[in-house]
mmCIF file of the N, C-alpha and C atoms, coordinates in Angstrom:
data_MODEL
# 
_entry.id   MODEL 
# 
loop_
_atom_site.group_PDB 
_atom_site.id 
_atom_site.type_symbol 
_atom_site.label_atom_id 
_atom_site.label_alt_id 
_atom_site.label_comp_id 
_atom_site.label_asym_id 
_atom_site.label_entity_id 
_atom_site.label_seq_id 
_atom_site.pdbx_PDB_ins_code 
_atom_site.Cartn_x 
_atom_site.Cartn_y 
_atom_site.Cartn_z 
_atom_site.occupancy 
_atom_site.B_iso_or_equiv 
_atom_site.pdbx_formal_charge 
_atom_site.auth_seq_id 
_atom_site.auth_comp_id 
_atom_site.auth_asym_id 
_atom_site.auth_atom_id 
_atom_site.pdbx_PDB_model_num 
ATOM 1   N N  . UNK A 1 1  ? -8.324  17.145  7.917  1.00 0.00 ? 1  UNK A N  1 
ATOM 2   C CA . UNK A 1 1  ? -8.595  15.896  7.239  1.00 0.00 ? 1  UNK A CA 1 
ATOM 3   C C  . UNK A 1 1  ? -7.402  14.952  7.396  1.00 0.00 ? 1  UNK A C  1 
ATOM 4   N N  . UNK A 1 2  ? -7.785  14.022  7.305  1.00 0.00 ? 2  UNK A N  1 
ATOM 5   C CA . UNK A 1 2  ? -6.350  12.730  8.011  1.00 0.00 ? 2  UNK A CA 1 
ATOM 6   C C  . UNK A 1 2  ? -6.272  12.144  6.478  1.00 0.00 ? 2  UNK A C  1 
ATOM 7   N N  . UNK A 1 3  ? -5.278  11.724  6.348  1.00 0.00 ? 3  UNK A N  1 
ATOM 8   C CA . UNK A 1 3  ? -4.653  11.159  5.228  1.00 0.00 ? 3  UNK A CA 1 
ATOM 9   C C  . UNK A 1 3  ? -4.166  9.747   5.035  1.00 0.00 ? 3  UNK A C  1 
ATOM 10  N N  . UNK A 1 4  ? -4.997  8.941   4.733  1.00 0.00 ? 4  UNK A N  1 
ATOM 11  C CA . UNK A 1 4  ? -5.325  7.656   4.556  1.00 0.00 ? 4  UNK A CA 1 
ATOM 12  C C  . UNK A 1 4  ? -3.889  7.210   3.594  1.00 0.00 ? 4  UNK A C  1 
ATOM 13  N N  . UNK A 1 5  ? -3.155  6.369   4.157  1.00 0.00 ? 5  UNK A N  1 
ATOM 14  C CA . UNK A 1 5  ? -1.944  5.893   3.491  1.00 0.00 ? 5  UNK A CA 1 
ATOM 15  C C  . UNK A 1 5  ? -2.038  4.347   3.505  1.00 0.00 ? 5  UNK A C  1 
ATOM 16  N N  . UNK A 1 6  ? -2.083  3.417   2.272  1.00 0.00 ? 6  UNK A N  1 
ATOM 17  C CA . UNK A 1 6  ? -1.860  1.994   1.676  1.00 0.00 ? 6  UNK A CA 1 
ATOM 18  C C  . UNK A 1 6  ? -0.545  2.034   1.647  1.00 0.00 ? 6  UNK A C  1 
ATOM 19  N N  . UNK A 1 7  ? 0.182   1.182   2.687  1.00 0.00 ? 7  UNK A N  1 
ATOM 20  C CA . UNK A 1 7  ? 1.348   0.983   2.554  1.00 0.00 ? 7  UNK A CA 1 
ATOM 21  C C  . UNK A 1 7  ? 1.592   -0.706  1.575  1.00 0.00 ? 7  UNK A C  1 
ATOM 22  N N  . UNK A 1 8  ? 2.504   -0.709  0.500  1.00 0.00 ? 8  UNK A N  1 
ATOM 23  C CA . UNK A 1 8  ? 3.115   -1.813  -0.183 1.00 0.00 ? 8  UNK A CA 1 
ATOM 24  C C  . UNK A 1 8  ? 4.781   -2.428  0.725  1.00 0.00 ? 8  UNK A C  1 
ATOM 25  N N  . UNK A 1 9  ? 4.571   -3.242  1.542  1.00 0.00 ? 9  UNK A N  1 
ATOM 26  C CA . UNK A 1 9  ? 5.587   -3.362  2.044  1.00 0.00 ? 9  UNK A CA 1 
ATOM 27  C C  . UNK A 1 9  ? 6.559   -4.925  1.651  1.00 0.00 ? 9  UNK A C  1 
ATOM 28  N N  . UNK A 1 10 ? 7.691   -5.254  1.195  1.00 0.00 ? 10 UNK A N  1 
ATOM 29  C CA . UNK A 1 10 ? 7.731   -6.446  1.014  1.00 0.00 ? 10 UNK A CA 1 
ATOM 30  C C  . UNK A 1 10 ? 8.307   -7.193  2.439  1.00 0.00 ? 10 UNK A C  1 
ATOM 31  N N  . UNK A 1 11 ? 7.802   -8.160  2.467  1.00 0.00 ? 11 UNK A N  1 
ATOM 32  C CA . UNK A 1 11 ? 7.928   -9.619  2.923  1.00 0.00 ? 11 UNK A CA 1 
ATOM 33  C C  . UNK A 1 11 ? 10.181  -10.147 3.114  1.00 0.00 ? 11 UNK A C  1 
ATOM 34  N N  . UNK A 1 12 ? 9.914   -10.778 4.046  1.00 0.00 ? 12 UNK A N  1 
ATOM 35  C CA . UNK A 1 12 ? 11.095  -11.413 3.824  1.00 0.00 ? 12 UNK A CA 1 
ATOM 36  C C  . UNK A 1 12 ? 11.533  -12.714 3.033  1.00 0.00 ? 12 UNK A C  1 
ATOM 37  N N  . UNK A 1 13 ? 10.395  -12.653 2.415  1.00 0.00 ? 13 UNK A N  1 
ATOM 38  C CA . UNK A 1 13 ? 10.305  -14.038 1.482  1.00 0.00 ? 13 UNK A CA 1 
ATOM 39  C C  . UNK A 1 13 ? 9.856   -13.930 -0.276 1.00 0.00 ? 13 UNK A C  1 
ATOM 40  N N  . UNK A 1 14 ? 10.178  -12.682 -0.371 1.00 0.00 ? 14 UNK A N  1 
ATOM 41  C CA . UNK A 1 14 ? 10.169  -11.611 -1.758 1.00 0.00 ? 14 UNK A CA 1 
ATOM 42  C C  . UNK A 1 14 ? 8.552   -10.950 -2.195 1.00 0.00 ? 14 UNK A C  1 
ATOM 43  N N  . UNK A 1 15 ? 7.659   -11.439 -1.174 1.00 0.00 ? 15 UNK A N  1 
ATOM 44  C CA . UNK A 1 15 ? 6.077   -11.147 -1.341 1.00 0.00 ? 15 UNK A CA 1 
ATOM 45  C C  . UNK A 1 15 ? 5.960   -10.168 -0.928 1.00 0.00 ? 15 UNK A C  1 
ATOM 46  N N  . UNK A 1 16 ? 4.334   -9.717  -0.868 1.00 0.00 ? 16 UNK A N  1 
ATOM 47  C CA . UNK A 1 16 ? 4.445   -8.185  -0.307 1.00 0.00 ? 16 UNK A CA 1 
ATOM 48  C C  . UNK A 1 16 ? 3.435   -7.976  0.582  1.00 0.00 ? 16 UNK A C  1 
ATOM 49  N N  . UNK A 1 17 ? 2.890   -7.600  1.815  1.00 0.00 ? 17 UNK A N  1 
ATOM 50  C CA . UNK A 1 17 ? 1.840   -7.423  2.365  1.00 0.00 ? 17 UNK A CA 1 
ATOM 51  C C  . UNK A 1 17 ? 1.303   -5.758  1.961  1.00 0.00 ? 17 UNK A C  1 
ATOM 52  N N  . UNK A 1 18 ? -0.079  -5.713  1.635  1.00 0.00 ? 18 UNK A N  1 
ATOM 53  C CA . UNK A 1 18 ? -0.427  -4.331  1.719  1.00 0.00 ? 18 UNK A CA 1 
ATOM 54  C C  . UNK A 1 18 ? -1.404  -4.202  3.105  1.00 0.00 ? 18 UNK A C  1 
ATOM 55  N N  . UNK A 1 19 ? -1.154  -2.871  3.915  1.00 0.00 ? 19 UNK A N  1 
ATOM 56  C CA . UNK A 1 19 ? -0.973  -2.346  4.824  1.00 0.00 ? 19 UNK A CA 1 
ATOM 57  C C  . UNK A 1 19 ? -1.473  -0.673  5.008  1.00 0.00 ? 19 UNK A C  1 
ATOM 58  N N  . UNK A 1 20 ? -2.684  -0.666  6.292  1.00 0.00 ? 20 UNK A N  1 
ATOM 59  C CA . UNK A 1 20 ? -3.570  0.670   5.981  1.00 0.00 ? 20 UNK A CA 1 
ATOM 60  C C  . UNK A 1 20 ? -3.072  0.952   7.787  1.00 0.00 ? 20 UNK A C  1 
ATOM 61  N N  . UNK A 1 21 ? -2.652  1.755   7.885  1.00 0.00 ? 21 UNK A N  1 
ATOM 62  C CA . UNK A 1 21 ? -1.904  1.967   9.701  1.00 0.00 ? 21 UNK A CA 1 
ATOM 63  C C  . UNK A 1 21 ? -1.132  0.646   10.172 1.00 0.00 ? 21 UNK A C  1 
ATOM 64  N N  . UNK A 1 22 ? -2.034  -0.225  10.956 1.00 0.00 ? 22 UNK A N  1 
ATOM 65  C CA . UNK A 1 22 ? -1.337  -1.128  12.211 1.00 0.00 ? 22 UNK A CA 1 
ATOM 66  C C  . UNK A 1 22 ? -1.888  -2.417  11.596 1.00 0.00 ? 22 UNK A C  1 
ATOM 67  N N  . UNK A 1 23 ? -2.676  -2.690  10.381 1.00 0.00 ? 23 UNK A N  1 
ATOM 68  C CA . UNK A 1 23 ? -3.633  -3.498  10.286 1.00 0.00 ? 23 UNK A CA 1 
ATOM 69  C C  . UNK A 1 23 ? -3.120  -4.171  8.804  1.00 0.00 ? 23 UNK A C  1 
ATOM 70  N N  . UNK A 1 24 ? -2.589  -5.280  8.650  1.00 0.00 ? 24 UNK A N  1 
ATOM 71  C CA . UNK A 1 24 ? -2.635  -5.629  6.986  1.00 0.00 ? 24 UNK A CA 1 
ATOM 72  C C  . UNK A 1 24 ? -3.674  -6.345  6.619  1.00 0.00 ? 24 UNK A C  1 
ATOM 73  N N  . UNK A 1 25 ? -3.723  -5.762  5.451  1.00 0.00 ? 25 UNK A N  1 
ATOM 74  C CA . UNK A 1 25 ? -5.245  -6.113  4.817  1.00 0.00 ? 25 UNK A CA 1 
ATOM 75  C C  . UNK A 1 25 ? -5.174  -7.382  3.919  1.00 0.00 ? 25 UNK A C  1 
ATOM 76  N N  . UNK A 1 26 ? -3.948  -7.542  3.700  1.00 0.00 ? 26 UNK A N  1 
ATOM 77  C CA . UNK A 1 26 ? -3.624  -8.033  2.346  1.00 0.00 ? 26 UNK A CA 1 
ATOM 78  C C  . UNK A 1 26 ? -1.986  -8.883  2.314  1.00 0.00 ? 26 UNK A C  1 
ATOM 79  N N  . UNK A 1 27 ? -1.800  -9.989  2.719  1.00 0.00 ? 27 UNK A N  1 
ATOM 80  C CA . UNK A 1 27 ? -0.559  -10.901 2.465  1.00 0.00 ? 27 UNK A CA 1 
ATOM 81  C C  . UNK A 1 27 ? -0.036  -11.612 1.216  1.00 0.00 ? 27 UNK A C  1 
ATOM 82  N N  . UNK A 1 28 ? 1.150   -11.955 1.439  1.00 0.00 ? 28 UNK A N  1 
ATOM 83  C CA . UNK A 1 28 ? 1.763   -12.916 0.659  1.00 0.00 ? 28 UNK A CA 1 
ATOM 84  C C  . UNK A 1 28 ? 1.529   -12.811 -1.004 1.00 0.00 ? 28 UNK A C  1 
ATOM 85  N N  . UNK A 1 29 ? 1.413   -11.392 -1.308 1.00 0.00 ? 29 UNK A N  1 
ATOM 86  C CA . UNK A 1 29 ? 1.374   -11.115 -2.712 1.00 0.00 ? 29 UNK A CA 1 
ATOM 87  C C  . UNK A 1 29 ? 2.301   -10.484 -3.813 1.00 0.00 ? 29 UNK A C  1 
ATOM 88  N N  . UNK A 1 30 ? 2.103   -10.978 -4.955 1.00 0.00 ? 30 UNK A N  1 
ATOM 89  C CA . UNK A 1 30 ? 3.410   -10.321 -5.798 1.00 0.00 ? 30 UNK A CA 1 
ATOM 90  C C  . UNK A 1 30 ? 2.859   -9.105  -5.786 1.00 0.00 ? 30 UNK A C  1 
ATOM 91  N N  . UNK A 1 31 ? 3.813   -8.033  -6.482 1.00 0.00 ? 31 UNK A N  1 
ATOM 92  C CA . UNK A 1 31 ? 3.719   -6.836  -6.334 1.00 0.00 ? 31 UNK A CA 1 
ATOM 93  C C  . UNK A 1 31 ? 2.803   -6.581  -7.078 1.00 0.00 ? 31 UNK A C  1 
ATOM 94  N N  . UNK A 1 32 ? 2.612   -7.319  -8.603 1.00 0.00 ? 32 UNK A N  1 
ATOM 95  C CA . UNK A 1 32 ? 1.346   -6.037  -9.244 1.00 0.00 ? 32 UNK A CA 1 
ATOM 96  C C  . UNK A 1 32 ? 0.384   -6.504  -8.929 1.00 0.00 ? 32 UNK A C  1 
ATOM 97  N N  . UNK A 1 33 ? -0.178  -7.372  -8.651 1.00 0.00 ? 33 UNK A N  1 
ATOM 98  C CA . UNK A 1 33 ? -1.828  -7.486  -7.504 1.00 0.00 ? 33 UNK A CA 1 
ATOM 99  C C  . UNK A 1 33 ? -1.418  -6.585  -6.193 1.00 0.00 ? 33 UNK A C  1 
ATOM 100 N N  . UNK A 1 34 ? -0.646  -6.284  -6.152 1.00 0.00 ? 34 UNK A N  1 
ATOM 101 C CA . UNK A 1 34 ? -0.665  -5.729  -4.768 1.00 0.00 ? 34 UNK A CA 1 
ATOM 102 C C  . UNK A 1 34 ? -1.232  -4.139  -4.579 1.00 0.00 ? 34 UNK A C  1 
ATOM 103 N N  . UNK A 1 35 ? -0.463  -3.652  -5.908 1.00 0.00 ? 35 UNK A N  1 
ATOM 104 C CA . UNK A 1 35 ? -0.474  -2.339  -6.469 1.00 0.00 ? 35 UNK A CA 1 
ATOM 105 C C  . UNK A 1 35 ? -1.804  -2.328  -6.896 1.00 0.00 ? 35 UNK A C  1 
ATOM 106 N N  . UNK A 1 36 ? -2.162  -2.919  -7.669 1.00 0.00 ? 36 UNK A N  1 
ATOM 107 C CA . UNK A 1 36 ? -3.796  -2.871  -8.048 1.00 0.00 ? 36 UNK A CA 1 
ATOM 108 C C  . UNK A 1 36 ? -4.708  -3.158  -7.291 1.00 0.00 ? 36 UNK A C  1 
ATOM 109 N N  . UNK A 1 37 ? -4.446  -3.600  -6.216 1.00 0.00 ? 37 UNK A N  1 
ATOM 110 C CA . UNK A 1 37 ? -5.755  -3.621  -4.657 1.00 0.00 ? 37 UNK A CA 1 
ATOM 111 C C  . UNK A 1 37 ? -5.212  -2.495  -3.844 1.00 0.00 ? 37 UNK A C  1 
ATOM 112 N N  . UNK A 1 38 ? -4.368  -2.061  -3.642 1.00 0.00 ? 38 UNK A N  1 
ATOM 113 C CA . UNK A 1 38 ? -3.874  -0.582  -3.015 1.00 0.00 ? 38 UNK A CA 1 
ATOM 114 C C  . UNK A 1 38 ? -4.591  0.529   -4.254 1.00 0.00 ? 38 UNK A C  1 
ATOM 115 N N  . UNK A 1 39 ? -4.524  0.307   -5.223 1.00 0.00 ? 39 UNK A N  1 
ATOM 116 C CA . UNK A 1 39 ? -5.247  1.513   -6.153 1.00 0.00 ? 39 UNK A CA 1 
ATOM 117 C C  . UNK A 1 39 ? -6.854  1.337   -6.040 1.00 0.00 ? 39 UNK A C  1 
ATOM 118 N N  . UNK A 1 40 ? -7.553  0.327   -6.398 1.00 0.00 ? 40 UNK A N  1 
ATOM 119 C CA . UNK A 1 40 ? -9.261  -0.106  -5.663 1.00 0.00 ? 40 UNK A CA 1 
ATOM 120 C C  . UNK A 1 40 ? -9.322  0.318   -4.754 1.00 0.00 ? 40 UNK A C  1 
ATOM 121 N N  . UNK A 1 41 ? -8.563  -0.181  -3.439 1.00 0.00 ? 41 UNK A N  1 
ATOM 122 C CA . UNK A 1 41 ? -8.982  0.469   -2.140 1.00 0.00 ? 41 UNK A CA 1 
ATOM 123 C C  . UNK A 1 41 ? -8.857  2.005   -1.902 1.00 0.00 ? 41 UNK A C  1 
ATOM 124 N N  . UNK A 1 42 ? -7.861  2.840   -2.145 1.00 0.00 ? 42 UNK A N  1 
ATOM 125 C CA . UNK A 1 42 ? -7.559  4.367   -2.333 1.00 0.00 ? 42 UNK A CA 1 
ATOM 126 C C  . UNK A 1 42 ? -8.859  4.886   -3.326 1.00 0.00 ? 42 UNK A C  1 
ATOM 127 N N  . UNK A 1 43 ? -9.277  3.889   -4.587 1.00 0.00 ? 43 UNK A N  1 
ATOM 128 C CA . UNK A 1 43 ? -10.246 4.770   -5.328 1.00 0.00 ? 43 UNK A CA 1 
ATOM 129 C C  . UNK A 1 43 ? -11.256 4.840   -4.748 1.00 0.00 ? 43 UNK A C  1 
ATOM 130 N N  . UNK A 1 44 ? -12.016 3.649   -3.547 1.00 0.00 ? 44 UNK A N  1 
ATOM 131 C CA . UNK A 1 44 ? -13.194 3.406   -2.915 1.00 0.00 ? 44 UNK A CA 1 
ATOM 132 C C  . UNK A 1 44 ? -13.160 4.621   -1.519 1.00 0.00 ? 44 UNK A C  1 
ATOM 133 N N  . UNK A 1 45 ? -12.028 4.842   -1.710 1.00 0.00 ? 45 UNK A N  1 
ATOM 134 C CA . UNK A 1 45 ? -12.212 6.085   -0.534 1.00 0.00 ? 45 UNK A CA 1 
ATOM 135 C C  . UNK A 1 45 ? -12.705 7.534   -0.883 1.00 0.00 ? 45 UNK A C  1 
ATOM 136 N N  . UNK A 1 46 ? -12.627 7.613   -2.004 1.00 0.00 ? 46 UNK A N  1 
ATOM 137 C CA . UNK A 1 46 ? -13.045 9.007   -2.599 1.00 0.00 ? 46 UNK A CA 1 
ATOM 138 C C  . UNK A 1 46 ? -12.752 10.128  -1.814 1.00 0.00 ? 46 UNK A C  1 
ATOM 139 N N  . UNK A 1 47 ? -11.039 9.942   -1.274 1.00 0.00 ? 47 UNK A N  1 
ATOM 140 C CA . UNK A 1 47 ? -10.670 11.019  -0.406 1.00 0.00 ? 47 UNK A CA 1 
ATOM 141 C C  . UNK A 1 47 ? -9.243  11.516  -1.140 1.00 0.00 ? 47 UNK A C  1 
ATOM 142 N N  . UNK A 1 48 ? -9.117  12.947  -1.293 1.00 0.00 ? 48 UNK A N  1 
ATOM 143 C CA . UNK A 1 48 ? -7.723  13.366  -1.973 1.00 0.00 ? 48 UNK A CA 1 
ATOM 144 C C  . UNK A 1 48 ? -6.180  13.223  -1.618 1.00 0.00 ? 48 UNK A C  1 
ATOM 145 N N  . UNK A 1 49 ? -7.305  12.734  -0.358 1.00 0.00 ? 49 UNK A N  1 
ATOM 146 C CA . UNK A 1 49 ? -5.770  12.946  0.946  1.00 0.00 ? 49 UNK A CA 1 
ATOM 147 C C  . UNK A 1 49 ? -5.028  11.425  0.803  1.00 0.00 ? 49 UNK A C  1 
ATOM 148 N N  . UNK A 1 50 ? -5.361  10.873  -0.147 1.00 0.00 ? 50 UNK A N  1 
ATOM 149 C CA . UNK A 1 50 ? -5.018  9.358   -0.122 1.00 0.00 ? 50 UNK A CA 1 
ATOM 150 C C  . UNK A 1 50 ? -3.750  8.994   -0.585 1.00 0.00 ? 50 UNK A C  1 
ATOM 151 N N  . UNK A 1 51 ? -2.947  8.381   -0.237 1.00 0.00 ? 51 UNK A N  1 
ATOM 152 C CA . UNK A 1 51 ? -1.989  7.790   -1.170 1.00 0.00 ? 51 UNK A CA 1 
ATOM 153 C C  . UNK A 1 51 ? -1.366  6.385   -0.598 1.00 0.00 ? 51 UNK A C  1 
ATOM 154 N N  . UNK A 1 52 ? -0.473  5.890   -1.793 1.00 0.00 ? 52 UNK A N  1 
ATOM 155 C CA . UNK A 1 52 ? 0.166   4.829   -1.689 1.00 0.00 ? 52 UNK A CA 1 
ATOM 156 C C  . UNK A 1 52 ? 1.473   4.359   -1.549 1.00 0.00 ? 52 UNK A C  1 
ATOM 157 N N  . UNK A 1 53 ? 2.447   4.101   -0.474 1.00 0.00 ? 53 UNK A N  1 
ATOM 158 C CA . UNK A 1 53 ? 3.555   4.132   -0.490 1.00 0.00 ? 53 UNK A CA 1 
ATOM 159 C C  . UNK A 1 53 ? 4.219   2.690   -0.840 1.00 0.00 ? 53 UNK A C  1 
ATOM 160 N N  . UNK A 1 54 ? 5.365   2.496   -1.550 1.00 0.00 ? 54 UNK A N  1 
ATOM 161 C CA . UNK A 1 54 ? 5.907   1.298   -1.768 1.00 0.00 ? 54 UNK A CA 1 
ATOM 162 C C  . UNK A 1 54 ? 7.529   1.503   -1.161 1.00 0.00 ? 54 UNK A C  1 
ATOM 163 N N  . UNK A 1 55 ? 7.641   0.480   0.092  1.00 0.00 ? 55 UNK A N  1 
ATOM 164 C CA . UNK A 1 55 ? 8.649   0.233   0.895  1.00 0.00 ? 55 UNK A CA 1 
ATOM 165 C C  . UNK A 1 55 ? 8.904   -1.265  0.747  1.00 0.00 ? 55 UNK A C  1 
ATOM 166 N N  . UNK A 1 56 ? 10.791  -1.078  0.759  1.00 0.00 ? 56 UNK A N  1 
ATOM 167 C CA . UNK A 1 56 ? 11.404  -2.192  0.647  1.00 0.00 ? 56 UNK A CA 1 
ATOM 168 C C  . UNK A 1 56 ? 12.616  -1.716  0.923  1.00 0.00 ? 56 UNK A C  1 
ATOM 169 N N  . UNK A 1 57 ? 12.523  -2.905  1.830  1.00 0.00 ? 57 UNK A N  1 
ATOM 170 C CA . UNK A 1 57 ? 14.211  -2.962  3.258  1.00 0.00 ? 57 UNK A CA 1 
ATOM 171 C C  . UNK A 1 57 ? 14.336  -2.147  3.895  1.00 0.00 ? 57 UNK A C  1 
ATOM 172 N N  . UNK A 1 58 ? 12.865  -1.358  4.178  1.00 0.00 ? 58 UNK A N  1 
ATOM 173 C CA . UNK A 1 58 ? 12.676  -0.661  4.772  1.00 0.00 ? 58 UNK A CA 1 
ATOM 174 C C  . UNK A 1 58 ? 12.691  0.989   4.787  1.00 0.00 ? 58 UNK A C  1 
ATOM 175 N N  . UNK A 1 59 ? 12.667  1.154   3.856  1.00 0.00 ? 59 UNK A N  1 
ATOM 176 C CA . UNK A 1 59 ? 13.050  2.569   3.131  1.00 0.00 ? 59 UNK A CA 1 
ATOM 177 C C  . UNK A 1 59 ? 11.529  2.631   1.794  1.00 0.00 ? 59 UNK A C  1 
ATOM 178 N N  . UNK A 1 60 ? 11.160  3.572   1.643  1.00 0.00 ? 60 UNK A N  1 
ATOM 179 C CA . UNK A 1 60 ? 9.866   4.004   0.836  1.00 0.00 ? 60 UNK A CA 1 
ATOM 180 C C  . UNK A 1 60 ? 10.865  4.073   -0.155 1.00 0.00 ? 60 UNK A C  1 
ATOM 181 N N  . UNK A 1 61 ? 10.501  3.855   -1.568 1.00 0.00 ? 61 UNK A N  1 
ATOM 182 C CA . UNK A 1 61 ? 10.856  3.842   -2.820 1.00 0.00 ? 61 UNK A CA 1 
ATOM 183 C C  . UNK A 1 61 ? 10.282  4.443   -3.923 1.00 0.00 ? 61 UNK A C  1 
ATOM 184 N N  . UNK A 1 62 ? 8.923   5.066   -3.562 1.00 0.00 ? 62 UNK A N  1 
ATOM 185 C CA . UNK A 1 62 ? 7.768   5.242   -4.290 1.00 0.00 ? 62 UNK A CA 1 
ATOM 186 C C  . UNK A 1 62 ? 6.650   5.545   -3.577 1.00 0.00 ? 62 UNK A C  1 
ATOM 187 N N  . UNK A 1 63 ? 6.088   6.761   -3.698 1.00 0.00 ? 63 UNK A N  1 
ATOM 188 C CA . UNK A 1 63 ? 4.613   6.971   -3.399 1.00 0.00 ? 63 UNK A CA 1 
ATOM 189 C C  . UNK A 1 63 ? 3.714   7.545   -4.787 1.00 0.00 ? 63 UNK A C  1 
ATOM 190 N N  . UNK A 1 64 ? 2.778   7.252   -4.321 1.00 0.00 ? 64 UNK A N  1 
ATOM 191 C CA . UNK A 1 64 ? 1.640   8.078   -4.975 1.00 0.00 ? 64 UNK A CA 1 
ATOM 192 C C  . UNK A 1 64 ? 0.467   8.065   -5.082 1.00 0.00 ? 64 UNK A C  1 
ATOM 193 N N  . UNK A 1 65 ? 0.407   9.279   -5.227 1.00 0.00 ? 65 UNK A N  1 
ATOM 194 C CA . UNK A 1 65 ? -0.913  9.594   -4.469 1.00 0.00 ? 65 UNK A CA 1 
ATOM 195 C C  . UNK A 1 65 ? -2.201  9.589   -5.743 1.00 0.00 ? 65 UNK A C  1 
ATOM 196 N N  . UNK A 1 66 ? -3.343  9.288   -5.103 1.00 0.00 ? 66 UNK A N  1 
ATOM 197 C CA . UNK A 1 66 ? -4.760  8.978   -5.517 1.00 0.00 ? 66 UNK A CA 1 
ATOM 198 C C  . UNK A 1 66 ? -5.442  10.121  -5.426 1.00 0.00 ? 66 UNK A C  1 
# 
């Protein structure tokens, strides 16, 4: 089973794009809309293998998983 990862990544302009592989789904947002459409999208997957990582400056800071 492959493991579906919502990446929270910030922006160089303090925003955040959320991000599913190569593809962002989701720009120019503050973080807690960001976090709460990364949690919708992970719940609409109804897969265990899911989670959510939050990166900034390039380094993960936070995951978790759905």
């Amino acid at each position: 089973m492959q493991t579906i990862v919502y990446r929270i990544q910030e922006d160089h302009n303090g925003l955040w794009t959320l991000w599913t592989g190569d593809l962002a789904v989701s720009g120019g947002l503050r973080l807690g809309p960001a976090i709460k459409l990364a949690r919708l999208l992970a719940r609409q997957c109804n897969d265990d293998n899911t989670r959510i990582e939050l990166v900034s400056c390039g380094h993960t800071i936070a995951v978790d998983r759905c």
